[in-house]
N, C-alpha and C positions, 0 to 999 in steps of 0.2 A: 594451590594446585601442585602435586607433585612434577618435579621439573624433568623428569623422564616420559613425562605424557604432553609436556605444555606443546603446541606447536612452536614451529620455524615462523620466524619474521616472515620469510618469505609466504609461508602457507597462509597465513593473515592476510598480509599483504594481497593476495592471487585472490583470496574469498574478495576483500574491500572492490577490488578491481572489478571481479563478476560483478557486487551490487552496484558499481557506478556504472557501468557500461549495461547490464539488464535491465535496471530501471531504470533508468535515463532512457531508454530507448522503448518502454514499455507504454509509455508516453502516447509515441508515433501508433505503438501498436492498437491502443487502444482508438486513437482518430480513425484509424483505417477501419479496426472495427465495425464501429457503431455509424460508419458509412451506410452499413445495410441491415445491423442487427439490433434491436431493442436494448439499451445498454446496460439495465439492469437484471436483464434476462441473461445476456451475454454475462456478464459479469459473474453471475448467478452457475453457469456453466463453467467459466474459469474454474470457481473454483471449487464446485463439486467435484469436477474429474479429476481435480489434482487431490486433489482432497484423498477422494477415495483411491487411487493410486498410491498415493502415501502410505494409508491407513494399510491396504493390501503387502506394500514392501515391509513396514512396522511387523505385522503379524507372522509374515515369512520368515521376516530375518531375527525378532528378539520378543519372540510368542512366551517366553519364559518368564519375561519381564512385563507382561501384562498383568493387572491383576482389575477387580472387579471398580469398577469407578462410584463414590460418591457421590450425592446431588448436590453438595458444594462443588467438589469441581465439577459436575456437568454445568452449573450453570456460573462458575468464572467461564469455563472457555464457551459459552454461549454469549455473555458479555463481551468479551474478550475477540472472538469473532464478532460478533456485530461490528462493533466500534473499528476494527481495524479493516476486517473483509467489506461489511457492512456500508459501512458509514466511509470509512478512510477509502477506500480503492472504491463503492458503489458511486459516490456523488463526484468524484473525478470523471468516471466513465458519462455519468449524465449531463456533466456541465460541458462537455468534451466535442457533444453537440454542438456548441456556442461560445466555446471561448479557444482559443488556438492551443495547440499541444504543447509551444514553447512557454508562451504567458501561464496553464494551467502549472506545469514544473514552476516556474518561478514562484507563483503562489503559495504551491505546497511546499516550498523551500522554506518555511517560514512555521515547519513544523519543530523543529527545535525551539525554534522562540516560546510555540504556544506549548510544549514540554515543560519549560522552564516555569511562566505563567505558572500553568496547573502545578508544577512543585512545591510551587509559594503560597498560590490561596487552596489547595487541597492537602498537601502533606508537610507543609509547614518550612519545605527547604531555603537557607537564605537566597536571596541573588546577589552577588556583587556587584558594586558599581557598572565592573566593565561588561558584565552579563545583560544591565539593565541600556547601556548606550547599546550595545551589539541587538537588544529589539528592536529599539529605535530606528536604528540605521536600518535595519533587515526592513523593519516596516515602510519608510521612505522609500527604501530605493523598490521594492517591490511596486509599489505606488506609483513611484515613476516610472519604469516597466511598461508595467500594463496598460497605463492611462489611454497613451495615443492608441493603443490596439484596435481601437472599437471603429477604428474610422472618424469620420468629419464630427459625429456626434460627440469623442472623446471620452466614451465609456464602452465597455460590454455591456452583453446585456445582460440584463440583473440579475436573472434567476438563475442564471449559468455563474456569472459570477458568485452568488448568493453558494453555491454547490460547494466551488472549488475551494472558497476559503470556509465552508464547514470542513472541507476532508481532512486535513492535516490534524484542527482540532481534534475530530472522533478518530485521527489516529493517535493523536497524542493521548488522551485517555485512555484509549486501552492499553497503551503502552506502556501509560503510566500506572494503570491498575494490574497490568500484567505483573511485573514488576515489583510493583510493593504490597498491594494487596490479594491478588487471586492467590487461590491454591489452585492450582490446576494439577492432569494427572502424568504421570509418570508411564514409561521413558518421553524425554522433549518431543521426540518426532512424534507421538501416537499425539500429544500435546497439539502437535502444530497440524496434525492430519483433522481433530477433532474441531479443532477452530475454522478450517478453511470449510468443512462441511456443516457445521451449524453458520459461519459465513453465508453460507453457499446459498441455504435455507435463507436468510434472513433477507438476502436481496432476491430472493423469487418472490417471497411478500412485498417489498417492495416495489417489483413488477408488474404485481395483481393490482396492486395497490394504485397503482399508476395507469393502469389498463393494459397494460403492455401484453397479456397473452390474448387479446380481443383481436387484437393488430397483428398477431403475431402472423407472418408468412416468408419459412426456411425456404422456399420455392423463390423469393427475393435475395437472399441472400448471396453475395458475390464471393467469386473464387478469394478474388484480394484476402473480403472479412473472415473466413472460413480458415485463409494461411495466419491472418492475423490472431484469430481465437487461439489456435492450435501454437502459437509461437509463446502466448500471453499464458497461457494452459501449464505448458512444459517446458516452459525456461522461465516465463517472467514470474509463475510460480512454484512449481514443483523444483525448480532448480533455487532460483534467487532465493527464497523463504527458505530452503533447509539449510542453503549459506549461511542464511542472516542468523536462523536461531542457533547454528554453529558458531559464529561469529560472538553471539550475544554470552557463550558461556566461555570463551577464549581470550578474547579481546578487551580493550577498554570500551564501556558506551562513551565515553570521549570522540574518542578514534572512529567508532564503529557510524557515528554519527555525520560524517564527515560526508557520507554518501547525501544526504540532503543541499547541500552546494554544491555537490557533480552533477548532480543527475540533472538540474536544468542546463548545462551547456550541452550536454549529450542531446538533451530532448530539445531545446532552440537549434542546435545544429543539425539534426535528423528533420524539424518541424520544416527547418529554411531549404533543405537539397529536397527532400525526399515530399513535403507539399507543398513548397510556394510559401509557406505562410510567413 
């Protein structure tokens, strides 16, 4: 990278800080949520509107640099959405129902692990020792975490559970094919605008899938979940995600990773003032 364009420590630093503190707190947003909204539908809303907000500032501001898209990359970043919008943020929001917002962050905090995992048995990365003790450990102590959470019984419940520890994987997937395999298209933001909206798409199937427009009544819906959507909308996405894929071309994935063990203190300390849990 020429070093008259690289950023400032500092300006690194200030992105890493928004991811720990937005997502870590996106958490909360999401319980408040799906208090009164469908959560795959909600989710589904996320991130169309950011989506298409993206896409609209994309065209505004660097229409020059658009150029006619390929069906290879339409369907990386249709992949690519799935598994991150999809899959990684959709079965958070639904296990969100039934497992507390602080235990859910811990869970997903266990997404670098299974990054690592899929390096090894999918693109062949080694692991070193001390990579393979740090799953171990991550995997334990999450374990013990969560365990008492569930009350007298000493578990959650399954299916909620069963969500939260898919999300990290289908985020590590896509992250990981984002990464080594997709071609996606050009410039990043129209990249990242295209994935949040086939995202978007993918958990309204989802939705349907699940019955969720059958039930659907916005006449239910509370002031709270409606501040909540709107927070999860235009910060925890349309701000946090253009951070991150700034970040992702700046920064080390080392570093940038690092947001996965902030973001549950954030979200246990949000989950404990802000509901009880």
């Amino acid at each position: 990278m020429d070093q008259s364009t690289k950023p400032s420590s500092l300006a690194v630093w200030a992105g890493l800080g928004t991811i720990y503190l937005v997502w870590g707190s996106t958490y909360l947003g999401i319980a408040v949520a799906v208090e009164s909204m469908p959560p795959f539908l909600m989710a589904s809303a996320r991130f169309l509107v950011a989506g298409l907000l993206l896409a609209v500032w994309v065209v505004l501001r660097h229409r020059s640099a658009i150029r006619r898209l390929t069906r290879t990359e339409l369907r990386d970043a249709l992949i690519v959405g799935a598994l991150l919008a999809g899959v990684g943020n959709g079965f958070v929001s639904w296990g969100e129902l039934s497992v507390p917002s602080g235990i859910t962050a811990l869970m997903v905090a266990l997404m670098p692990a299974w990054l690592a995992v899929i390096g090894r048995v999918w693109l062949g990365d080694r692991l070193p020792i001390a990579v393979v003790a740090g799953i171990g450990i991550g995997l334990a102590g999450v374990a013990f975490l969560s365990w008492p959470a569930g009350g007298p019984s000493g578990s959650l419940a399954p299916a909620g559970r069963a969500a939260v520890q898919a999300a990290p994987v289908g985020w590590s997937l896509g992250s990981a094919y984002a990464a080594r395999r997709a071609r996606l298209p050009s410039p990043p933001m129209l990249s990242t605008a295209l994935q949040m909206l086939l995202g978007g798409l993918v958990l309204a199937v989802f939705g349907a899938v699940s019955g969720e427009f059958a039930t659907l009544e916005p006449a239910a819906f509370t002031g709270a979940s409606w501040l909540a959507l709107a927070y999860l909308t235009l910060i925890g996405s349309l701000l946090a995600w253009t951070v991150y894929a700034w970040l992702l071309r700046v920064a080390p994935l080392s570093k940038i990773s690092t947001y996965a063990y902030v973001n549950p203190v954030v979200a246990v300390v949000l989950g404990t003032v802000v509901l009880n849990e």
